[in-house]
DRENDREN-43506 format. One line per field, with one value per residue (C-alpha): x, y, z. Coordinates in pm, 1 decimal. Layout:
REM DRENDREN-43506
x = X,... $
y = Y,... $
z = Z,... $
This chain:
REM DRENDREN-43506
x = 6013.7,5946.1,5902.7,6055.8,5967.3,6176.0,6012.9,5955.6,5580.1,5594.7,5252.9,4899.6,4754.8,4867.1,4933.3,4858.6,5248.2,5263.0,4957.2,5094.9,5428.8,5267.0,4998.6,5286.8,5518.0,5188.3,5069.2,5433.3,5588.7,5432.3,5496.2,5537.3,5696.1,5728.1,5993.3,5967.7,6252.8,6287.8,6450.3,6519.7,6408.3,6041.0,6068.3,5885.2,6064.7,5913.5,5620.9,5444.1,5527.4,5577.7,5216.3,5043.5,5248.5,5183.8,4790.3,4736.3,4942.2,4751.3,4398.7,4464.1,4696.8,4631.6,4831.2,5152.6,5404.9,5518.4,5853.2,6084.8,6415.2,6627.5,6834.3,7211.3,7516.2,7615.5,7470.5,7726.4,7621.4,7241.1,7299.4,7474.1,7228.1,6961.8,7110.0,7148.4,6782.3,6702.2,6882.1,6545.8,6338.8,6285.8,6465.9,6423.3,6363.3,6381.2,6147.9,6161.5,6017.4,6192.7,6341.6,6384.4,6722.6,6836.5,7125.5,7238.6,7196.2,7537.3,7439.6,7378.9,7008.1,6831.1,6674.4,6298.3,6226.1,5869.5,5814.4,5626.5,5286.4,5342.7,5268.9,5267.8,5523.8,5568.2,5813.7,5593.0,5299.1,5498.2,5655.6,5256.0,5165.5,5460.9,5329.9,4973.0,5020.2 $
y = 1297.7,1629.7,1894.1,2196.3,2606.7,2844.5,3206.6,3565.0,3571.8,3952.2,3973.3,4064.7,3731.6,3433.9,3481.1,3138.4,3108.8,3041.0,2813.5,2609.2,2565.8,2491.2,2243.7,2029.1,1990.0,1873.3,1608.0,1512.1,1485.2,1304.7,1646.8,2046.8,2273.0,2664.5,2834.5,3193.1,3499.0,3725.6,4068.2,4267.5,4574.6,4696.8,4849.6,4792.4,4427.5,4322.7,4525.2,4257.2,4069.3,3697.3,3682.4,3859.9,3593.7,3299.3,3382.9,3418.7,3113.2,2912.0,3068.5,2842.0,2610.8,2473.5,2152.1,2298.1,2336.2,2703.9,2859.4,3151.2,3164.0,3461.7,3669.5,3628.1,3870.1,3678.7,3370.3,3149.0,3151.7,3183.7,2811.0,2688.3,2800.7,2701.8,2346.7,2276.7,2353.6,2152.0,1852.7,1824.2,1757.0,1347.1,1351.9,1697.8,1847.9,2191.7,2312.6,2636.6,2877.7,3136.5,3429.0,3189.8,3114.8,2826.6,3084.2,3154.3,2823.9,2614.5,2354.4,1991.4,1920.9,1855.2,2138.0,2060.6,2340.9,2346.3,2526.7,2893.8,2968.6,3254.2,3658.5,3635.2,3776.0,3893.1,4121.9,4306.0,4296.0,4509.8,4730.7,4785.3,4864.1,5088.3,5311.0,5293.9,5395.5 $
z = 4025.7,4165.2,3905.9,4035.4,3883.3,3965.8,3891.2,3984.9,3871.6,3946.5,3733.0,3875.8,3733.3,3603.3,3225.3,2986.6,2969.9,3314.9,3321.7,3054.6,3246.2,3582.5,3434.1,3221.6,3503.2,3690.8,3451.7,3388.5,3758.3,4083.1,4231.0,4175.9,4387.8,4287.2,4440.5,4369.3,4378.0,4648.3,4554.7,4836.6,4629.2,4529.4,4178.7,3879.2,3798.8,4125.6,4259.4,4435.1,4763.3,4818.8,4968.3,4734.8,4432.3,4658.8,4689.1,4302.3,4230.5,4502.9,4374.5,4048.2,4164.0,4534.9,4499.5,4427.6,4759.4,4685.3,4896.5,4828.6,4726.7,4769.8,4553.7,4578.7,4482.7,4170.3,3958.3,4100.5,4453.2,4363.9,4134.4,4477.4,4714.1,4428.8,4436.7,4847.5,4870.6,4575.3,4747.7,5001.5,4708.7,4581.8,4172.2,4092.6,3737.5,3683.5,3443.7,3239.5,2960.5,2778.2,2980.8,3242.4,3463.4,3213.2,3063.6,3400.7,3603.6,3627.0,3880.6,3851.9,3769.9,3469.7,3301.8,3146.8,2864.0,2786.7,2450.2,2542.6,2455.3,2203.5,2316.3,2669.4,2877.7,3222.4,3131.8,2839.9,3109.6,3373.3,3141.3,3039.5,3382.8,3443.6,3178.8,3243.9,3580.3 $
């Protein structure tokens, strides 16, 4: 089974939250693979590049195949596009946290929810930044 994350991770470091999602698909699945969104705008909900997210995800993480998956003009062909790439990958489980795709995602693999580590958000940690800077 191939535990699959789809994310933004738009967050200068890795937040528990995120830990505790990547480490319990890892002891749960034979393998991980991250695939993380591509906006084609820079604004505050995505400041950093796919390099930069790669690199801080690898720093903790080096066993994990990481790719990119682009933004699409509506959910429906995002879940499509979502699910042809997931087809490459050997009984794939998606895995999720809270604010994640799950309320969008209509295609046909199983969703994993793993319960969120309390007061950590990517979204609260941005909006922090935005007014700091």
């Amino acid at each position: 089974m191939t535990g699959v994350i789809v994310g933004r991770f738009q967050v200068p470091e890795l937040h528990l939250g995120h830990i505790h999602l990547i480490t319990t698909a890892l002891k749960e699945c034979d393998d991980v693979a991250i695939l993380l969104g591509v906006s084609n705008v820079i604004d505050h909900r995505n400041p950093y590049s796919l390099m930069t997210r790669v690199n801080m995800i690898k720093k903790i993480f080096p066993q994990t195949v990481i790719s990119s998956i682009q933004d699409k003009s509506s959910d429906k062909e995002w879940c499509e596009y979502l699910d042809t790439y997931l087809e490459y990958f050997k009984d794939p489980v998606l895995y999720h946290s809270r604010d994640s795709f799950k309320e969008v995602y209509t295609g046909k693999y199983p969703l994993r929810e793993v319960k969120e580590i309390e007061g950590y958000s990517g979204t609260k940690l941005r909006e922090q930044l935005k007014t700091d800077t």
